[in-house]
N, C-alpha and C positions, 0 to 999 in steps of 0.2 A: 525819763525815757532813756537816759546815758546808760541806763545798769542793763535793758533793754535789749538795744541793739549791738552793745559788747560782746554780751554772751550770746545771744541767738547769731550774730554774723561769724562766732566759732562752731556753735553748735549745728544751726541748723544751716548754715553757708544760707543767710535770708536773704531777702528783698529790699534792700536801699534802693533811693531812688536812680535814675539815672542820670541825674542833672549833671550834679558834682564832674561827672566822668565823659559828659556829652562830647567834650574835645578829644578826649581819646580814639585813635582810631578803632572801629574792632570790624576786624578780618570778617568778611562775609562766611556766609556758611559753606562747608563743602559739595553738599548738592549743587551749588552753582560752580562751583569753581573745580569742577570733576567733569561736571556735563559733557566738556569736552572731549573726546577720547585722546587728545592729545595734551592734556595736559603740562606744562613743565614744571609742575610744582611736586614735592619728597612727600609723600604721608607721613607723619608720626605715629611712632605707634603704640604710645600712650594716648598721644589725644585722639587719634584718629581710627587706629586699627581695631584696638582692641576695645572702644567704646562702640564700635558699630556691631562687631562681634557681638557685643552687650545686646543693641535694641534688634538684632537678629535673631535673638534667640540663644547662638549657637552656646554659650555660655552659663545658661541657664541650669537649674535643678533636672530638668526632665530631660537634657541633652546633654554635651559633653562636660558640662559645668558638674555632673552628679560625682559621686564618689568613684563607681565604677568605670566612667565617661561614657563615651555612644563609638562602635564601631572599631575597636581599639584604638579611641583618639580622646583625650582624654586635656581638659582645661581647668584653672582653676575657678571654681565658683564664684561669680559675679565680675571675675576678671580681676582681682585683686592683686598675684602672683606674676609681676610681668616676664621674668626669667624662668621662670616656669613655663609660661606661654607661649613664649617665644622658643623655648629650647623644645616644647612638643610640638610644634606648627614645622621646625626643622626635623622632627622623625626625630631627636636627641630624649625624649625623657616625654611621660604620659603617652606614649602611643606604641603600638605594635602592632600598625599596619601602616609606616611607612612616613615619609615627610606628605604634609600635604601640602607645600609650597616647591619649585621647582624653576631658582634662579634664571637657571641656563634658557629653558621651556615656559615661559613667565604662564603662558596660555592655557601649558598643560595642567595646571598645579591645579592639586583638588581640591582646595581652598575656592574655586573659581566652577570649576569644571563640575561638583556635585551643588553646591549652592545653586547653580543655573538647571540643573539636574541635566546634565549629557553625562551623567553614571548615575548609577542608583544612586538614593541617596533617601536614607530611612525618614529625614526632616522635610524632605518634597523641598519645590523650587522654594529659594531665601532672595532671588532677587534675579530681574530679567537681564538678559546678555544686551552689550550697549547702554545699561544704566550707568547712574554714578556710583553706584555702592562697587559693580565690577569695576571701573576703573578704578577708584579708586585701588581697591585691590590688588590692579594689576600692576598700576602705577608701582606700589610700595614694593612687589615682587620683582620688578625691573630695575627699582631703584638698590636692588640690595639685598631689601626686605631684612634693616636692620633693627634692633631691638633697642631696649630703654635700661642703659648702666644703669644710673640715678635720677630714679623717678622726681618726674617736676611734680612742685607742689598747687595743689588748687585754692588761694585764696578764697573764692568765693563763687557761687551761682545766682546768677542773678535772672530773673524772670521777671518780663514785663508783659502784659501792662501788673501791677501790683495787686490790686482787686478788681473782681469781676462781678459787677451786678447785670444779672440777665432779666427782661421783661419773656410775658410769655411768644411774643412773635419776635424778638431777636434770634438775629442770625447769625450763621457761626463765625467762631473767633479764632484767628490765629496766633497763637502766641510766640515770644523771643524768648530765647535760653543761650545767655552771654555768659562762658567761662571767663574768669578772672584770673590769671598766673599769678604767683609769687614775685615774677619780673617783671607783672605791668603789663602785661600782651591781654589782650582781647578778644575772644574770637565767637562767635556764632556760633554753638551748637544742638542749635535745633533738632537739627536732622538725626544728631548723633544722640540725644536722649532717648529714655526709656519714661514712657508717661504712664500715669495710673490715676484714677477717680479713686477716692475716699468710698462712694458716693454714685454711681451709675443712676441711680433711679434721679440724681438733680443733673448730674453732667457727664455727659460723657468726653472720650477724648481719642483720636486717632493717634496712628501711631508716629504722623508727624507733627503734633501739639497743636491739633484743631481743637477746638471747642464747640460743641453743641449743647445747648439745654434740653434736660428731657422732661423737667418737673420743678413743683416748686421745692423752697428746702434750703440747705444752706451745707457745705461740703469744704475740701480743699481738693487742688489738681496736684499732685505731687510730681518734681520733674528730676530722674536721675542719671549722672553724669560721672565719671570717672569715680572721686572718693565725696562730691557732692548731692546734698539734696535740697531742692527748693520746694517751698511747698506754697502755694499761693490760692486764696480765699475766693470761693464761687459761691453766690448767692442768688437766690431766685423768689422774689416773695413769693411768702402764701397767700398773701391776700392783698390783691391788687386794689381793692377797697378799700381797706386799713390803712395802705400806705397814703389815699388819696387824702382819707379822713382821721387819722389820727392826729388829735392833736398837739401840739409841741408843748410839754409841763417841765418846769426844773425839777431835777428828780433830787430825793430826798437825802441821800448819802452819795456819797462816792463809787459805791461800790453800782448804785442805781445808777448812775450818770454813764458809765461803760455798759450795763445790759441795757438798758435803754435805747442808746446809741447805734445797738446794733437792730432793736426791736422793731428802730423808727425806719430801717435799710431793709426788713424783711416785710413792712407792711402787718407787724404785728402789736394789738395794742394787749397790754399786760392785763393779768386777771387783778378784781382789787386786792387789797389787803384779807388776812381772812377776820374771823369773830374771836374775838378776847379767850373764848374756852379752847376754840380749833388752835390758836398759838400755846397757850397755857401748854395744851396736853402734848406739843407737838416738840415744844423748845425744852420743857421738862424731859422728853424720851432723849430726845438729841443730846442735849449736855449733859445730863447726872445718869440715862439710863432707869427711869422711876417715873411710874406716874404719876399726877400731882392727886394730894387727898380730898376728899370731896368738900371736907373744910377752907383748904386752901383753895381751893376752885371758887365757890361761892365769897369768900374774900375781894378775889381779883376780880370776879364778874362787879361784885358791889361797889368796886374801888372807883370814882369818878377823876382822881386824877391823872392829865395826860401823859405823864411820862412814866407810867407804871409797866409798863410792859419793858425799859430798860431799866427799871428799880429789878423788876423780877429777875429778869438774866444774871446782873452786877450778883442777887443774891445766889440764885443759881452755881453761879463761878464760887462763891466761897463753901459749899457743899460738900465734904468730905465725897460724897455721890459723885459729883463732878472728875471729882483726883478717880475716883474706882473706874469708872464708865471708859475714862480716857485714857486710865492707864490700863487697861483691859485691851483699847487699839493699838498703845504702842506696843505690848506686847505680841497683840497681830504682826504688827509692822517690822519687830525686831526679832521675830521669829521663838516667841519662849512653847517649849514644847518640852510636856513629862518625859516621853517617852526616847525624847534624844539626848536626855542631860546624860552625861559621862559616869554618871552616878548618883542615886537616889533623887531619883527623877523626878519624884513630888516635891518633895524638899525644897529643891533647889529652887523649882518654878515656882512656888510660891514666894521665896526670896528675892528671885526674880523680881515678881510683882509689887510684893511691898515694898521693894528698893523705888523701883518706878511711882506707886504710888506717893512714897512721902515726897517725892522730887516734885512734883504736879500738886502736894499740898503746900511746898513753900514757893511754889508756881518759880521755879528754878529756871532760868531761862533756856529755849530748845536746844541752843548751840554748848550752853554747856553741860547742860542733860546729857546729851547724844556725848561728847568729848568724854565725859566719866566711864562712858562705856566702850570706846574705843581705846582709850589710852590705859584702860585698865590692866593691875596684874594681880595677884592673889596678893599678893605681899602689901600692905600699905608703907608707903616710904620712910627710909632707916628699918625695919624690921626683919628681927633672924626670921632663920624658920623657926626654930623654936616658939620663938612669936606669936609667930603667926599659927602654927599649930594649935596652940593653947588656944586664941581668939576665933577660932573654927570651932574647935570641937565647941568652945562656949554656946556658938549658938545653938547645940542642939538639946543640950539642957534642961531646960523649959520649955523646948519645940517653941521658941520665939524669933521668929521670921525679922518683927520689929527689930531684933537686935543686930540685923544684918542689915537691916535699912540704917543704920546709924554710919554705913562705912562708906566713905567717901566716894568708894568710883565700884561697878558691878562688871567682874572678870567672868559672871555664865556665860554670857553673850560666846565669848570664844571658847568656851571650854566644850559643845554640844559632838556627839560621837560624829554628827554630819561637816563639819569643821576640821578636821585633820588634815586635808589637804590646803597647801594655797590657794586651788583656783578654786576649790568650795567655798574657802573664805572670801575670794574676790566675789563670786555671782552672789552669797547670800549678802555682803557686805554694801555691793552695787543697788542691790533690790531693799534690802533697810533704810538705810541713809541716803540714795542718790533717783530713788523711782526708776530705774533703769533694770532693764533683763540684759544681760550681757551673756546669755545659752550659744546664741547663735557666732557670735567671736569666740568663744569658746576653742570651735571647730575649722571656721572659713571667714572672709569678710561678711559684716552685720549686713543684710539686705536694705539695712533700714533708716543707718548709721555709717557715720566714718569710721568706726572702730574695724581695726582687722585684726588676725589669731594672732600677729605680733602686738598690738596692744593689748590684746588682752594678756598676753604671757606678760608685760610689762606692768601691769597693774596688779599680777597673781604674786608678783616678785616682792609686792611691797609686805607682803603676809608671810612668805617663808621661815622667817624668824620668830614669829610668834609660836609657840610650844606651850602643849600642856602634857605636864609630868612632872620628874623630879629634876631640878637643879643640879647637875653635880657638885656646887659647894656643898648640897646639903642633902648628899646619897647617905654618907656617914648616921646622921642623926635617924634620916626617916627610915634607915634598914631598923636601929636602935629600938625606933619606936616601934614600926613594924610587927618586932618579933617579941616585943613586951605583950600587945595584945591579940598575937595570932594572927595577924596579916599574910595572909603567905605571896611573898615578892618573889617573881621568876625574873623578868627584864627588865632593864636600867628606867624606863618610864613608870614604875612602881605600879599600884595593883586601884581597880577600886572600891573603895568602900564599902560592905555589904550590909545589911541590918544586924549581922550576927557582931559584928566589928563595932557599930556604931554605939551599940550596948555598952561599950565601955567609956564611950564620950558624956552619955545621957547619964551616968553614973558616974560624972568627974572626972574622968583621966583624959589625959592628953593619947589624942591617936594621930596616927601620920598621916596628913592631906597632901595631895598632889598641889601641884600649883600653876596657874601661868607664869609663863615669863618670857623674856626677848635674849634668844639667843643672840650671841655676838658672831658678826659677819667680819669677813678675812680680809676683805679688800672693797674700794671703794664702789658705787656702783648709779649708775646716770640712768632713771626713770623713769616714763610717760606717764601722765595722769588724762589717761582715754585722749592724748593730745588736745588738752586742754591746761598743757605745762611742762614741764620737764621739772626735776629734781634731784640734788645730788645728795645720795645716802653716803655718809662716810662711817666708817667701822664703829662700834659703841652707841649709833644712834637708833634710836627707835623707829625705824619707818612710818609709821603708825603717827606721830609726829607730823611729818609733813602730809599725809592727807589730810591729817584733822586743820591743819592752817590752809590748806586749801580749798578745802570746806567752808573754812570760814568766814573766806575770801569776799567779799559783798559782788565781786564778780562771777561768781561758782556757776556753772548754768544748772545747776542740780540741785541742792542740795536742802535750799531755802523754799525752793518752788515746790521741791515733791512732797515736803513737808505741807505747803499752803494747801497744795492739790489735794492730797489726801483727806484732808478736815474739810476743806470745802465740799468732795465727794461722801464727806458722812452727813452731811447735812441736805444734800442735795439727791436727783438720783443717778448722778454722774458727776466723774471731773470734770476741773476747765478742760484737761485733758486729760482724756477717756479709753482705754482704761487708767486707772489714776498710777500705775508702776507700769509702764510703757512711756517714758520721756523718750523720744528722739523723734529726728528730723521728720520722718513721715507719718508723725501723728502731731501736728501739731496741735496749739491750744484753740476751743472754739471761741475764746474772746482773750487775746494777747494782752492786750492792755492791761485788763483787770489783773491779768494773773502777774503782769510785770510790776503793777502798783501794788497789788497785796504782800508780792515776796520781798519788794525795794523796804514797802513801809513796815515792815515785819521784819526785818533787820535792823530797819532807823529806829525802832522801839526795841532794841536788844533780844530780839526774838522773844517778848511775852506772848506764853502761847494762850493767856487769858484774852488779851487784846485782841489777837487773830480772832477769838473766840464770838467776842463782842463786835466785832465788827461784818460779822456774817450775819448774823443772827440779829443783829440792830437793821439788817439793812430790807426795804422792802422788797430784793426778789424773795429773801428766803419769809420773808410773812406773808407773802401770796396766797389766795385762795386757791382752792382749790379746782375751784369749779369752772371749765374751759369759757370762752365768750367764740363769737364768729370768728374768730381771727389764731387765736390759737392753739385751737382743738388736736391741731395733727405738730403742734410743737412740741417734741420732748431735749433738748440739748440748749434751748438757747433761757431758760430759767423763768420763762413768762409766766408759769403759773407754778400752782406746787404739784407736785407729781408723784400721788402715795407710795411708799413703801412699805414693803413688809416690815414689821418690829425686827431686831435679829435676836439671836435663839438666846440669848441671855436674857434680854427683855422680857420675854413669855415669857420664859420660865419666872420667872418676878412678881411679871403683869398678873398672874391667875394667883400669887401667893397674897399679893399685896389687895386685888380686889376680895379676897373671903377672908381675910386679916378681922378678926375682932376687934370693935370700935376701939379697945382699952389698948389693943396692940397694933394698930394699925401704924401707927410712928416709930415702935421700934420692929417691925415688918422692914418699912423704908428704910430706915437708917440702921440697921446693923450690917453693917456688911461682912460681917465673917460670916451672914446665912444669905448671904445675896450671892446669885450668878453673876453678877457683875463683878464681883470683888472676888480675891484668891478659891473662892468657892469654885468658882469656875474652874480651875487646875483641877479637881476632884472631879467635877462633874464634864470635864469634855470628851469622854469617851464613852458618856453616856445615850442612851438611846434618845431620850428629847433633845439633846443638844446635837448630835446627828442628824435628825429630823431637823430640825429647823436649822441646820447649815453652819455651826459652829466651827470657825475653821482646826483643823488638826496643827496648822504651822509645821506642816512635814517640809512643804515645797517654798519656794522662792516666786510667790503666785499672789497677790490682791482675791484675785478669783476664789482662793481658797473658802473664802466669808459668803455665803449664799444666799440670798437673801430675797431669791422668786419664792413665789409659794406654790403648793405642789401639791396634788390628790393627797398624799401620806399626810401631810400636815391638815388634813380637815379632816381624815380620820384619825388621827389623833387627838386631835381635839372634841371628837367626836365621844370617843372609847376606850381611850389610853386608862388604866388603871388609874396612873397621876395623876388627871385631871379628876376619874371619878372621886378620887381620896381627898382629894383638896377642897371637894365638896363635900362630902360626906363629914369631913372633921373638920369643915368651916366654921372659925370661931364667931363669923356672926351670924350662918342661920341658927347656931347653938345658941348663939346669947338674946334671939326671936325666939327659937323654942322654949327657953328655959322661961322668959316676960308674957310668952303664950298660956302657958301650964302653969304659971302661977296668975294668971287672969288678969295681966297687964299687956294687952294686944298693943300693940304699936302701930301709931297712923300708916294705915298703908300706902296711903300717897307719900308721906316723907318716905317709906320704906323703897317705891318704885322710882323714887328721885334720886334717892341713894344706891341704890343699884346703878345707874344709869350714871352717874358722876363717879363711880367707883372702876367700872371699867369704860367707857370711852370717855369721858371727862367732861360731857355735858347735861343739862340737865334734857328731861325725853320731852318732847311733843305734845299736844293735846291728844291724837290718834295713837302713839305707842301709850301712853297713858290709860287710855281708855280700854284697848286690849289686854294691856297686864292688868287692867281691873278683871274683866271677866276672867282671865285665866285666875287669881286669885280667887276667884268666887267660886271658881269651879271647886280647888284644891280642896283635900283633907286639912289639912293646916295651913296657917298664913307663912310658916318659915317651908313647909313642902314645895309651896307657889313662889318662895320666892328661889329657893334653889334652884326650880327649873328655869324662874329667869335669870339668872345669874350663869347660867350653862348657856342658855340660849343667846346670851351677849356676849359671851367671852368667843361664841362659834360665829360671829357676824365679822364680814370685815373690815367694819367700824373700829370692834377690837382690834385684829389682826394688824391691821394697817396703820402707820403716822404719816397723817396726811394735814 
């Protein structure tokens, strides 16, 4: 739990207990100590002023917080900018209609005077004359009304009580919101938060941190304050009955001992495990992407011994299947897109892939996976360009991809036309490796997060030297080459490659490649890392460098987790935290623990992303049946049962090749992957219309979302009517290989034929009632391969098929 609450008390300013700190004093809240109209106390107006500004409103998106502001008065967004705010609160900067404070006139100021509304005031009354939020106000405007040199820093927010379990007749809750200073001060800020429900339909929340239950469910109250956010767990069983009667079993893994724990606090009892064929077909789609063969299926149903179902995974993991499927997400994940490489856009993506894939077949550990491709430059170390020219053009030779996966570290990652800025590098860099959207710092402080547009300029700073073009040591040579095979070069970053050029590489000559590489910077330079570090770059070093060590850090709050999150989200139909590339403070995770033990012990194993692998998928939330019980019907987040998903669109396309596969071809169907959509095929086929339909992400944007994976009208008539699907029937090698044992008056049992059907596309064997129906529809048919085509249409359109459930 040390690795735990390190990084969540930087990240998310969490919830320690209050023991440790009971002796401290902390300063009551301002509502009380304002009440007075006479006050003798000075507001601040970092912690005071401009956090009430905050839960008023006036700060906000849709008032003076927006870009244009309201009224010519104009603030910075979420209150981030204190010199800023203070210099337009005095009529000095953001406004042009005047100071709205008025030292001399404390009473008159418009600060005061349109808040209460005795002037128009587009926002309507913000707070009644004789409250504390007016004195305070006035207080600060009599005292000075002076501003914040050097912002104090917020160690931490702390929220009590810690967890909230509600019955359905509890009554409401008031909770505590204690800032933490850097110097040890203490103070009550209840009043001065800004609260928000996850969650309305389990809890609601006033706008001075009341609590009300509206339902059952399970949610977070998030509480924000200055550059902190708390966020703190509200629970409400679903089932008051479950909770009375469930009862208490040692759960079977580790990873069950945390969902459970939470299941036994919700009043929910878990579905059982499912049946040997529903895991078969399920853990086979999950890890290799393939369905299991009807051979293999009947195998594993015959197999009587009990540890077969982790024999099968262990074998599963060693699958070439396995390395495609998964290098197929990291390439989700790390954004490989044809249509943005910098040049020869297929090519490249598929080097891409098989760079990724042979990584994930010598199962290469994530951290130094992920490092090969950050630290990466064109060049491999000691090499001219000359070099390196020659072992470029090499690979295209033989159009062998392989022979790019042989090179130690993969420099596409940075080369992509969307890449040329630093801060494009930072938001895609942030969203690959660290599950974090960093848009919104981009522009103003994160709503959501501690990050502000100064950190993020600070974290864009670390990419600036990274360049893709020509090296000036080596303008000389690649002009040389250049103009030997008609490259035509205008500016000093060289030209790129086109087909007409690349003709002389695929024919043995050396042609001039661009290259990454790290420019050298002038002067030394002191870094933020999202303030979760500093770092000093000095001239000659690689920046790139110190992320990666910071990354690697076993404290990282990022880095290990998004990684866990993400794989845990492919097997599941959510992350621990949801959406699974949205890490920060106000989305917490919906079970902490687990996600702190999978990422601690996911680095204590040197990051094997096989292990991660095995340990989901051994554990019994993810063997869950399917099938709800009284208690967990309306649970989708807390992992009690299993919860079908759509196949994703590389699967189908697969699923419908592999179930009309001829017996004799049905193994190399599955395992070749240079004709599978899971494997570099996929780079060919993602701009294709079934892979559009069924939500194959494009990898344009910095989105998780991209990958779609509801299903939709378009996708059941497609499956319906698409040409594809008709073709793949119609030149079905095994109603071909029935017709042909037809016509030559070798009919084949049509029970084994309707067994085989049925283990071919959902992975079990049929019923005695579907049984009986594909009899008569057979009997009806002109031919026994006619009857069985239609049923073979007719299961692939069920969402039996469609679904892994």
């Amino acid at each position: 739990m040390r690795a735990f609450f390190s990084c969540f008390s930087l990240l998310l300013m969490a919830v320690p207990a209050f023991a440790e700190q009971a002796a401290t004093k902390i300063l009551p809240p301002v509502s009380q100590r304002f009440a007075p109209a006479d006050s003798g106390e000075q507001p601040d107006f970092q912690k005071h002023v401009i956090p009430l500004l905050g839960r008023l409103g006036c700060n906000g998106r849709a008032c003076h917080g927006s870009f244009q502001g309201r009224g010519g008065f104009q603030l910075s967004l979420f209150g981030y900018d204190f010199q800023m705010d203070h210099a337009a609160l005095h009529g000095k900067a953001g406004s042009t209609a005047g100071p709205r404070i008025n030292v001399k006139q404390p009473e008159q100021s418009l600060i005061l005077r349109k808040a209460m509304e005795q002037v128009d005031h587009e926002g309507g009354e913000r707070f009644a004359s004789g409250s504390w939020e007016h004195h305070l106000f006035q207080r600060w405007i009599e005292t000075g009304a002076r501003g914040t040199q050097t912002p104090r820093q917020l160690k931490e927010l702390q929220i009590e009580p810690a967890e909230v379990i509600f019955h359905k007749d509890s009554r409401p809750l008031q909770l505590q919101v204690v800032a933490v200073w850097q110097d040890g001060s203490r103070e009550d800020v209840t009043p001065l938060c800004r609260f928000r429900s996850n969650d309305d339909t389990v809890v609601s929340v006033s706008e001075n941190g009341e609590l009300k239950t509206e339902g059952p469910g399970d949610t977070h109250l998030i509480a924000f304050y200055d550059n902190g956010v708390a966020a703190l767990p509200v629970m409400r069983a679903l089932s008051e009955q479950g909770q009375k009667h469930t009862p208490p079993k040692p759960a079977r893994t580790k990873i069950d001992e945390f969902i459970e724990a939470k299941l036994n606090k919700l009043g929910i009892q878990p579905s059982p495990v499912c049946t040997d064929a529903e895991f078969l077909r399920r853990v086979s789609i999950d890890l290799t992407g393939t369905l299991p063969a009807p051979q293999e299926i009947e195998a594993f149903l015959a197999d009587p011994s009990p540890g077969k179902r982790d024999d099968k995974i262990d074998e599963l993991l060693q699958r070439p299947a396995y390395a495609a499927w998964w290098a197929n997400r990291l390439c989700d994940f790390t954004g490989c897109n044809p249509n943005q490489q910098a040049e020869l856009g297929q090519d490249l993506s598929v080097q891409w892939y098989t760079w990724i894939f042979q990584r994930l077949q010598e199962n290469l550990p994530y951290d130094q996976l992920i490092e090969r491709i950050v630290l990466s430059r064109s060049r491999e170390e000691d090499q001219s360009f000359l070099e390196y020219s020659q072992s470029v053009s090499a690979y295209f030779r033989d159009h062998a991809p392989a022979e790019f996966a042989n090179r130690r570290t993969m420099p596409h990652y940075w080369t992509r036309r969307t890449m040329e800025k630093p801060e494009d590098k930072a938001l895609a860099f942030a969203h690959s490796f660290l599950g974090i959207r960093l848009q919104c710092a981009q522009c103003h402080k994160h709503p959501f997060a501690p990050w502000t547009q100064t950190d993020f300029q600070q974290f864009s700073a670390f990419f600036k030297q990274v360049e893709f073009g020509v090296q000036p040591d080596a303008e000389k040579e690649y002009r040389e080459l250049a103009q030997k095979v008609g490259l035509n070069v205008r500016g000093k970053q060289g030209a790129p490659i086109r087909p007409a050029v690349l003709k002389h590489a695929q024919a043995g000559r050396v042609i001039p490649w661009r290259e990454l590489y790290i420019a050298p910077q002038s002067k030394p330079a002191r870094l933020s890392l999202l303030r979760s570090g500093t770092v000093e770059i000095s001239p000659g070093d690689d920046p790139r460098s110190a992320i990666m060590n910071w990354m690697k850090n076993p404290d990282n709050p990022w880095f290990a987790r998004a990684f866990v999150n993400r794989v845990w989200a492919g097997y599941f139909h959510a992350g621990i935290i949801d959406p699974p590339d949205e890490l920060n403070a106000a989305n917490p995770p919906s079970h902490p623990q687990l996600l702190d033990w999978l990422s601690s012990e996911f680095i204590a194993h040197d990051y094997d992303m096989q292990w991660l692998h095995r340990q989901i998928v051994s554990s019994d939330a993810y063997q869950r049946s399917r099938t709800p019980n009284a208690t967990n019907s309306a649970d989708r987040r807390n992992f009690s049962r299993a919860i079908p998903r759509r196949l994703p669109a590389e699967i189908v396309y697969d699923g419908i090749k592999q179930a009309v596969a001829a017996s004799n071809e049905m193994d190399s169907v599955r395992t070749d992957l240079t004709r599978r959509a899971i494997g570099h095929l996929s780079m060919r086929l993602a701009g294709t219309y079934a892979m559009h339909v069924f939500g194959k992400p494009e990898r344009a944007v910095n989105c998780d979302c991209e990958r779609v994976n509801q299903p939709t009208l378009l996708q059941s008539i497609f499956m319906q009517n698409d040409p594809l699907v008709e073709q793949r029937l119609a030149g079905s090698g095994w109603i071909e290989e029935i017709d042909t044992l037809e016509q030559a008056g070798n009919s084949p049992d049509r029970a084994t034929l309707i067994q085989t059907a049925w283990l071919r596309t959902v992975g079990r064997r049929p019923n005695r009632q579907e049984i009986e129906r594909a009899e008569q529809h057979l009997a009806q048919c002109t031919t026994t391969a006619e009857g069985i085509s239609d049923l073979l249409w007719a299961l692939l359109n069920t969402k039996e098929f469609m679904l892994n459930h």
